[in-house]
DSSP file (Angstrom, degrees, kcal/mol; ACC not computed):
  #  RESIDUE AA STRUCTURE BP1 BP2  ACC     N-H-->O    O-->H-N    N-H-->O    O-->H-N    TCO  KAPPA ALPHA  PHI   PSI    X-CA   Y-CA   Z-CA
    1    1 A X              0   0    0      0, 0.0     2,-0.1     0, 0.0    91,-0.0   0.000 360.0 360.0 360.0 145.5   13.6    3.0   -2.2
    2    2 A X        -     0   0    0     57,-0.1    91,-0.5    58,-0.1    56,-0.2  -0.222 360.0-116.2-104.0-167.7   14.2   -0.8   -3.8
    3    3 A X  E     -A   57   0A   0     54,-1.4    54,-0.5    89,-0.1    88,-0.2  -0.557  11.8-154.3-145.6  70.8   11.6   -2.4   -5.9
    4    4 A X  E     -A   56   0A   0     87,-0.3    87,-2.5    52,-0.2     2,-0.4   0.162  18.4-174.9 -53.4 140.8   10.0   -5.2   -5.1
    5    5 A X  E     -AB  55  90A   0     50,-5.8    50,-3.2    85,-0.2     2,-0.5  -0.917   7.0-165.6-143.0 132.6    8.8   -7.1   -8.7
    6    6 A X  E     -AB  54  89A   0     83,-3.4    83,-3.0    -2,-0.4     2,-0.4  -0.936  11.9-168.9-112.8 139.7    6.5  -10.5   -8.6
    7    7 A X  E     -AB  53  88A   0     46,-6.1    46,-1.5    -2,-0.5     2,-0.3  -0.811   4.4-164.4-129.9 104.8    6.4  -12.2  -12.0
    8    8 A X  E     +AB  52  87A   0     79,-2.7    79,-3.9    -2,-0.4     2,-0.3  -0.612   8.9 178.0-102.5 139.3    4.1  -14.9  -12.7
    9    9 A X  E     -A   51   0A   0     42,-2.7    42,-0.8    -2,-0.3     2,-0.4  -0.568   7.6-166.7-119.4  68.7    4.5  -17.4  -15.7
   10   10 A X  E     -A   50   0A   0     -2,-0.3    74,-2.4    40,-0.2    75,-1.0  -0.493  16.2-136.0-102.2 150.7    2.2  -20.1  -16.4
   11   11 A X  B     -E   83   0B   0     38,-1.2    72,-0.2    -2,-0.4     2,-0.1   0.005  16.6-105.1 -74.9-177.4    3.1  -22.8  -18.9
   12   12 A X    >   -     0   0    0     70,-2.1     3,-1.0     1,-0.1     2,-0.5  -0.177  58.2 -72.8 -77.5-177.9    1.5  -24.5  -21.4
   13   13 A X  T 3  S+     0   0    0      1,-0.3    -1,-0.1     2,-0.2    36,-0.0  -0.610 125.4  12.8 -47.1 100.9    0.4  -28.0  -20.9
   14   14 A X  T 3  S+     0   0    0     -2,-0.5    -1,-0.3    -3,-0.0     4,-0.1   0.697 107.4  96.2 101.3  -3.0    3.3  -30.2  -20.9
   15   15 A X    <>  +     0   0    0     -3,-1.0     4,-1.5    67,-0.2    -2,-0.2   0.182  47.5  99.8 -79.0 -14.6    5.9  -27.2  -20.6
   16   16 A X  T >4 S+     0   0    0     -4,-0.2     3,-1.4     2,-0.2     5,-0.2   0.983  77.7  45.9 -89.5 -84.1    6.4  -27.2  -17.3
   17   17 A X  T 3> S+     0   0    0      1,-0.3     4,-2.7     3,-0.2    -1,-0.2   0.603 119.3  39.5  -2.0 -77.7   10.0  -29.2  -17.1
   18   18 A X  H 3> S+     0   0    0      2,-0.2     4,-1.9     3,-0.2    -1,-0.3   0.782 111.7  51.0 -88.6 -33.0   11.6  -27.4  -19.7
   19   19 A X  H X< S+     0   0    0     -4,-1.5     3,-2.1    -3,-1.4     4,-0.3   0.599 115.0  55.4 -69.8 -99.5   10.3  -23.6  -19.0
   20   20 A X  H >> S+     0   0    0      1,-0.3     4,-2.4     2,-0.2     3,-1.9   0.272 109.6  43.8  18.3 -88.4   11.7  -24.7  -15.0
   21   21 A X  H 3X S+     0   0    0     -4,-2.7     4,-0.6     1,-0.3    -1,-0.3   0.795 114.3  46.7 -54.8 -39.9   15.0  -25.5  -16.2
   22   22 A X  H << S+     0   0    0     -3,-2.1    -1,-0.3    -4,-1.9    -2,-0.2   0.666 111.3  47.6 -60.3 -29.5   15.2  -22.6  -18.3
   23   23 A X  H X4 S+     0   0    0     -3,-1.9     3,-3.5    -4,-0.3     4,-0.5   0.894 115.7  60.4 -71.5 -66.0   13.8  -19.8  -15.3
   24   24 A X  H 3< S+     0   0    0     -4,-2.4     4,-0.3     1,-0.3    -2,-0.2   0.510  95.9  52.9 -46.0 -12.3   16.7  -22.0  -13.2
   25   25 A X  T 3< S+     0   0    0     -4,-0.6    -1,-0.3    -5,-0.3    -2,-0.1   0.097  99.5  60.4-106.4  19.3   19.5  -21.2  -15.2
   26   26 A X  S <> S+     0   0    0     -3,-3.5     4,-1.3     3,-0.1     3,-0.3   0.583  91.4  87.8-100.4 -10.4   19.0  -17.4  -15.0
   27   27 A X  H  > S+     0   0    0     -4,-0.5     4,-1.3     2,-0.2     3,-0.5   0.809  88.2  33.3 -14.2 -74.7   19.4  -17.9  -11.2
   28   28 A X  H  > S+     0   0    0     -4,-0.3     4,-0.8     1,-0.3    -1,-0.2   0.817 111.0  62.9 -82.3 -22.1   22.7  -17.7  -10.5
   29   29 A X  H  > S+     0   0    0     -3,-0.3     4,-1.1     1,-0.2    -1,-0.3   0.838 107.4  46.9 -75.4 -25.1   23.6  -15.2  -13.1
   30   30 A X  H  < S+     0   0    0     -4,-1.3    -1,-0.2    -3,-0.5    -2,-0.2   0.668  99.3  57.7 -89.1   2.5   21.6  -12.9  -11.6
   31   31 A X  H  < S+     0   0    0     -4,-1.3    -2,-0.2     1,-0.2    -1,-0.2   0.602 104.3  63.4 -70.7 -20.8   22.4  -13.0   -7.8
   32   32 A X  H  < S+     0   0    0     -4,-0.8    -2,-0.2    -5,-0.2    -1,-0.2   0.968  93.6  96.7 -99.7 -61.8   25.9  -12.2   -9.5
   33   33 A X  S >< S-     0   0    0     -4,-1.1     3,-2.1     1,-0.2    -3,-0.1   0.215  78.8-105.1 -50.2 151.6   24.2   -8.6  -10.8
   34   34 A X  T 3  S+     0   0    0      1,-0.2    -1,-0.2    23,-0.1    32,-0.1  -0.131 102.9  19.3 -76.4 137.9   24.2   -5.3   -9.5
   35   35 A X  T 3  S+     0   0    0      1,-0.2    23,-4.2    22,-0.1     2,-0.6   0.646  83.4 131.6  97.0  -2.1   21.5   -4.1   -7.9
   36   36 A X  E <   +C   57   0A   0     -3,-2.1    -1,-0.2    21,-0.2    21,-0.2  -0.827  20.1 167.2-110.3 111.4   19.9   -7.6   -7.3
   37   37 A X  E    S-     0   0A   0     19,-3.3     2,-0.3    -2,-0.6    -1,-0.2   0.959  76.5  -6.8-100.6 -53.6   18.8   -7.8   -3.2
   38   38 A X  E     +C   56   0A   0     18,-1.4    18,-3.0     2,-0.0    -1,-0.4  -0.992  57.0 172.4-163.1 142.9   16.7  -11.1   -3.9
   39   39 A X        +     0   0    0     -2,-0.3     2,-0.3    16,-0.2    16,-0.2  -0.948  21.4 166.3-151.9 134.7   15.6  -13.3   -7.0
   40   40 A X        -     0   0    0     -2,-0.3    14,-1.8    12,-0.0     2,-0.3  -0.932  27.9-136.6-159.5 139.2   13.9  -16.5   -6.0
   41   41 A X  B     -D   53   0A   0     -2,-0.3    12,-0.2    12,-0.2     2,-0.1  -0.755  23.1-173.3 -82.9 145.9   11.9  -18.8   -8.2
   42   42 A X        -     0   0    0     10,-1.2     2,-0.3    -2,-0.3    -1,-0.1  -0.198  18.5-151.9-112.2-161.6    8.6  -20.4   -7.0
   43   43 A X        -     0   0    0      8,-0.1     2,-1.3    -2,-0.1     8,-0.2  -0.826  33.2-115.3-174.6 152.0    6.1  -22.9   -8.2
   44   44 A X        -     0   0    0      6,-0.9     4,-0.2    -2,-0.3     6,-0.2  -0.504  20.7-145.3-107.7 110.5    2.4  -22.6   -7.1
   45   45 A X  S    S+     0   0    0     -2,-1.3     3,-0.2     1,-0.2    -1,-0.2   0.754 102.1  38.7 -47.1  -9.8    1.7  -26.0   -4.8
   46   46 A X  S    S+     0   0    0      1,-0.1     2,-0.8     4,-0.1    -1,-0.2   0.920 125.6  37.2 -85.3 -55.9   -2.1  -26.0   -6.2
   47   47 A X    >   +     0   0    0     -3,-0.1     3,-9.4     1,-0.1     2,-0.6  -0.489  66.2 175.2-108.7  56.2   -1.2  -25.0   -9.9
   48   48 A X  T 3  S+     0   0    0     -2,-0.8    -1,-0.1     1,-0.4    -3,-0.1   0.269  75.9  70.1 -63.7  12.9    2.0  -26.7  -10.5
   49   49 A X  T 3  S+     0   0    0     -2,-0.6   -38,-1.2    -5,-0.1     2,-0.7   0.729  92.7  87.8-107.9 -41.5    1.9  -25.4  -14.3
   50   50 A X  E <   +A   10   0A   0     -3,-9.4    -6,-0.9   -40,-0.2     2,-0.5  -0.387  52.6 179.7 -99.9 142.6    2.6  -21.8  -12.4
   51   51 A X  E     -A    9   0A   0    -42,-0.8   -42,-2.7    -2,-0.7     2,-0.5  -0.815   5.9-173.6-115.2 143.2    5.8  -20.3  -11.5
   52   52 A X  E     -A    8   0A   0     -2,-0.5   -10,-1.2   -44,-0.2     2,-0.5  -0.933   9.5-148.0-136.2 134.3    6.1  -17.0   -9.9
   53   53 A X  E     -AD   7  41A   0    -46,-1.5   -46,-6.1    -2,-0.5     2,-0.4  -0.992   3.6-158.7-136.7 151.0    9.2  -15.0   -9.1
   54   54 A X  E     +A    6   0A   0    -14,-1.8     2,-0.3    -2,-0.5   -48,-0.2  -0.973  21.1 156.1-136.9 119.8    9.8  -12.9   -6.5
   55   55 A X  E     -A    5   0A   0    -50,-3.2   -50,-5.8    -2,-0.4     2,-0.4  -0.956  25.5-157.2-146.9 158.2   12.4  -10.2   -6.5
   56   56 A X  E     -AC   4  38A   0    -18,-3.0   -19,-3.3    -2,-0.3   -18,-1.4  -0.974  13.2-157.4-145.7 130.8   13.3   -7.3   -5.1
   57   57 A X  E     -AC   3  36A   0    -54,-0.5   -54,-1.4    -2,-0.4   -21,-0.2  -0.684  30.1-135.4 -98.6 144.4   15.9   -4.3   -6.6
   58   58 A X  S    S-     0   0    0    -23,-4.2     2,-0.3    -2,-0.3    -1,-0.1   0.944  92.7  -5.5 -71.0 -34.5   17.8   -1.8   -5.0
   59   59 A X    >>  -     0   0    0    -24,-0.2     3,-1.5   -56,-0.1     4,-1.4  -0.999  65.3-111.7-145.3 152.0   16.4    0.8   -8.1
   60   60 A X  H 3> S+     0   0    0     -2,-0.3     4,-1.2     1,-0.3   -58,-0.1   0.530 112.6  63.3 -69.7   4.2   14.3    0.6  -11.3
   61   61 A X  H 34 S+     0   0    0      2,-0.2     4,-0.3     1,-0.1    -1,-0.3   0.898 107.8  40.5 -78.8 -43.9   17.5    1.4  -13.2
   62   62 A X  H <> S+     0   0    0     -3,-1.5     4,-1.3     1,-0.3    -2,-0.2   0.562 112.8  47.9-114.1   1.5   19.0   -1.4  -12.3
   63   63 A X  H >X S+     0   0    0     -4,-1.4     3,-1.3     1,-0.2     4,-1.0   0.926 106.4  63.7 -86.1 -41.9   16.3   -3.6  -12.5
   64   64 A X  H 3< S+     0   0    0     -4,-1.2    -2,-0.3     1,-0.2    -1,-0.2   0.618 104.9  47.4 -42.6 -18.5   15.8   -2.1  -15.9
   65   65 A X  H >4 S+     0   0    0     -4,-0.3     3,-0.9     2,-0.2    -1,-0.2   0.569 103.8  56.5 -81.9 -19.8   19.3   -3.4  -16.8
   66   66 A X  H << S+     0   0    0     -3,-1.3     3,-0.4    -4,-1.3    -2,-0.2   0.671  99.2  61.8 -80.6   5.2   18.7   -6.7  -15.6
   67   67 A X  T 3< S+     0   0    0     -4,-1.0    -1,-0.2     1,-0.2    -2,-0.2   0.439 116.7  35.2-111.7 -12.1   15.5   -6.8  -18.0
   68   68 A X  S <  S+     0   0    0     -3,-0.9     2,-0.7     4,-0.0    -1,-0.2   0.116  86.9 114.8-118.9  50.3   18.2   -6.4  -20.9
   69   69 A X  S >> S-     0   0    0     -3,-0.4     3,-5.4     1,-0.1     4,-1.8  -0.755  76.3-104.1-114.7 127.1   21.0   -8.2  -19.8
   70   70 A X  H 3> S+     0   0    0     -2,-0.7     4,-3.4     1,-0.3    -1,-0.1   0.561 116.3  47.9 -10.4 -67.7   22.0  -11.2  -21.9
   71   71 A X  H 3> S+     0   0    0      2,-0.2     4,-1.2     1,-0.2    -1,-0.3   0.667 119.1  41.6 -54.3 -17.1   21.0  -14.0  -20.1
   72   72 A X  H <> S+     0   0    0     -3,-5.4     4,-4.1     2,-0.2     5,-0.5   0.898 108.3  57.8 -85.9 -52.2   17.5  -12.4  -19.4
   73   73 A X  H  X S+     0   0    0     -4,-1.8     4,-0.7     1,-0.3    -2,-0.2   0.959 116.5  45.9 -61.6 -58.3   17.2  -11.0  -23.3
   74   74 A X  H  < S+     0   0    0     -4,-3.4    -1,-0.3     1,-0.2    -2,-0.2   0.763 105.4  56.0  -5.2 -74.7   17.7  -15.2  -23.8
   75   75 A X  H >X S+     0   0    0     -4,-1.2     3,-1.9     1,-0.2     4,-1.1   0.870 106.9  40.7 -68.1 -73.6   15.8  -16.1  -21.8
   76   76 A X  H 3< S+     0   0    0     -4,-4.1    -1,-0.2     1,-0.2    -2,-0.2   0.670 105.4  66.8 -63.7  -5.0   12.4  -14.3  -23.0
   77   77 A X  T 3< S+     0   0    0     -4,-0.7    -1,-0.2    -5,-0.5    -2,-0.2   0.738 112.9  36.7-104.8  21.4   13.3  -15.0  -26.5
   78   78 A X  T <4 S+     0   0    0     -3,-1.9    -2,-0.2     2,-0.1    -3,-0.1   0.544 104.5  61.4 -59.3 -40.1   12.7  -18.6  -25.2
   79   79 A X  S >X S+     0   0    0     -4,-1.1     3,-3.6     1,-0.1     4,-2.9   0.720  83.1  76.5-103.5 -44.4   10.1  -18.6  -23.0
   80   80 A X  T 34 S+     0   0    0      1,-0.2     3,-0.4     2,-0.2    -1,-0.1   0.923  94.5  53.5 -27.2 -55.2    7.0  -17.2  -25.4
   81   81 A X  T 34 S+     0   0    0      1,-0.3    -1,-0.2    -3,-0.1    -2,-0.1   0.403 118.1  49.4 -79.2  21.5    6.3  -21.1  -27.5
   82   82 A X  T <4 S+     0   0    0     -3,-3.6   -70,-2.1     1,-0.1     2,-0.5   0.641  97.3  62.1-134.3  -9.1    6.0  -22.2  -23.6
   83   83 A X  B  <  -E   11   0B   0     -4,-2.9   -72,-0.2    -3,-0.4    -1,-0.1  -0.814  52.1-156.6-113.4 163.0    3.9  -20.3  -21.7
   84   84 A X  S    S-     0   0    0    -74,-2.4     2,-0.3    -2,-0.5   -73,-0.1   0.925  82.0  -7.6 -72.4 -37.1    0.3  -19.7  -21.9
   85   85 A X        -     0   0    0    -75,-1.0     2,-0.2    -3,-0.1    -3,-0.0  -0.728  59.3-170.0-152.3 179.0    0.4  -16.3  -20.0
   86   86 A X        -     0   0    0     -2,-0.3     2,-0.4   -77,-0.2   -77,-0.2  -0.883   1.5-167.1 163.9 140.8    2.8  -14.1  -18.0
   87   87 A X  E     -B    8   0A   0    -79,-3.9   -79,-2.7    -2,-0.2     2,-0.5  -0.911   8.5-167.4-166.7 148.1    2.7  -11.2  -16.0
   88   88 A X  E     +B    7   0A   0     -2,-0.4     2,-1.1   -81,-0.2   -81,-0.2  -0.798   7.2 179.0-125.0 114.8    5.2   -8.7  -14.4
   89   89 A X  E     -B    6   0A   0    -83,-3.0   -83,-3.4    -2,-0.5     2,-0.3  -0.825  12.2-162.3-120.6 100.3    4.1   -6.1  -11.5
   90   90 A X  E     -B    5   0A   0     -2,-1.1     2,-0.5   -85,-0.2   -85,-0.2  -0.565  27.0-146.3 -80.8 148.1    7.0   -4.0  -10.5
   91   91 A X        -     0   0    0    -87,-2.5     2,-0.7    -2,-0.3   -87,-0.3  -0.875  28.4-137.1-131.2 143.5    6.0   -2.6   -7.2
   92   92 A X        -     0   0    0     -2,-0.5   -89,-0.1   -89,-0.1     2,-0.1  -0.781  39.4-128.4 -95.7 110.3    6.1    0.3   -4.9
   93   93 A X        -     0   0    0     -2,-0.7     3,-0.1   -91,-0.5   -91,-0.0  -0.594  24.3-173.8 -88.6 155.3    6.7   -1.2   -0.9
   94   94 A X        -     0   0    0      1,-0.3     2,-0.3    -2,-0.1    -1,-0.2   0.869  51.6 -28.7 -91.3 -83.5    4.4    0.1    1.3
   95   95 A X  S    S+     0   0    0      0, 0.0    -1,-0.3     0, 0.0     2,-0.3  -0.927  95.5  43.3-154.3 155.8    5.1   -0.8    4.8
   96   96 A X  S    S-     0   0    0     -2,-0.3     3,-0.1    -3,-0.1    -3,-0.0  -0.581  78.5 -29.9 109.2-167.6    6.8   -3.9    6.2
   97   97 A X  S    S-     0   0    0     -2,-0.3     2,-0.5     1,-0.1     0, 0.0   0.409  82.7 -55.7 -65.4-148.0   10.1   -6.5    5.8
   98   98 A X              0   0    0      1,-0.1    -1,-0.1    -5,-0.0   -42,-0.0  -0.786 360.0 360.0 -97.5 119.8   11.8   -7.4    2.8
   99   99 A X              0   0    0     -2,-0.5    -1,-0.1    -3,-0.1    -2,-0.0   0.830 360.0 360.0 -61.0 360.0    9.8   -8.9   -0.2
């Protein structure tokens, strides 16, 4: 069973550029990793301060390795002095497509 995960970030005031470019440059490095079906950055068109990803893993092992894998481990010791909040909901699919 894969593993769908939604992660929602929103910056601080005035954050929004720089956290962006920073989510965008874990992009490519993780399409590259095993186990990774889909990784897509968002932006929310009312609440442009929040950025949501949506991804989905072939297993919670391996998503657990992309959650310490260099570029990620970076990446979150970055991302704290720029958002206000964050949240990460790994998920069990139900019924349906692909997340």
């Amino acid at each position: 069973m894969t593993v769908p995960v939604v992660a929602i970030f929103v910056a601080k005031p005035g954050n929004e550029a720089k956290l962006e470019e920073l989510f965008r440059g874990v992009i490519a490095p993780t399409h590259k990793e095993k186990g990774c079906i889909s990784y897509q950055l968002n932006r929310d068109l009312d609440e442009p301060r929040r950025f949501v990803w949506t991804e989905e893993w072939e297993s919670r092992e391996l998503l657990e390795a992309h959650l310490v894998s260099p570029h990620i481990t970076a990446l979150f010791g970055q991302v704290p002095d720029l958002v206000e909040s964050s949240q990460v909901i790994m998920l069990g699919a139900v019924a349906g497509g692909r997340a």
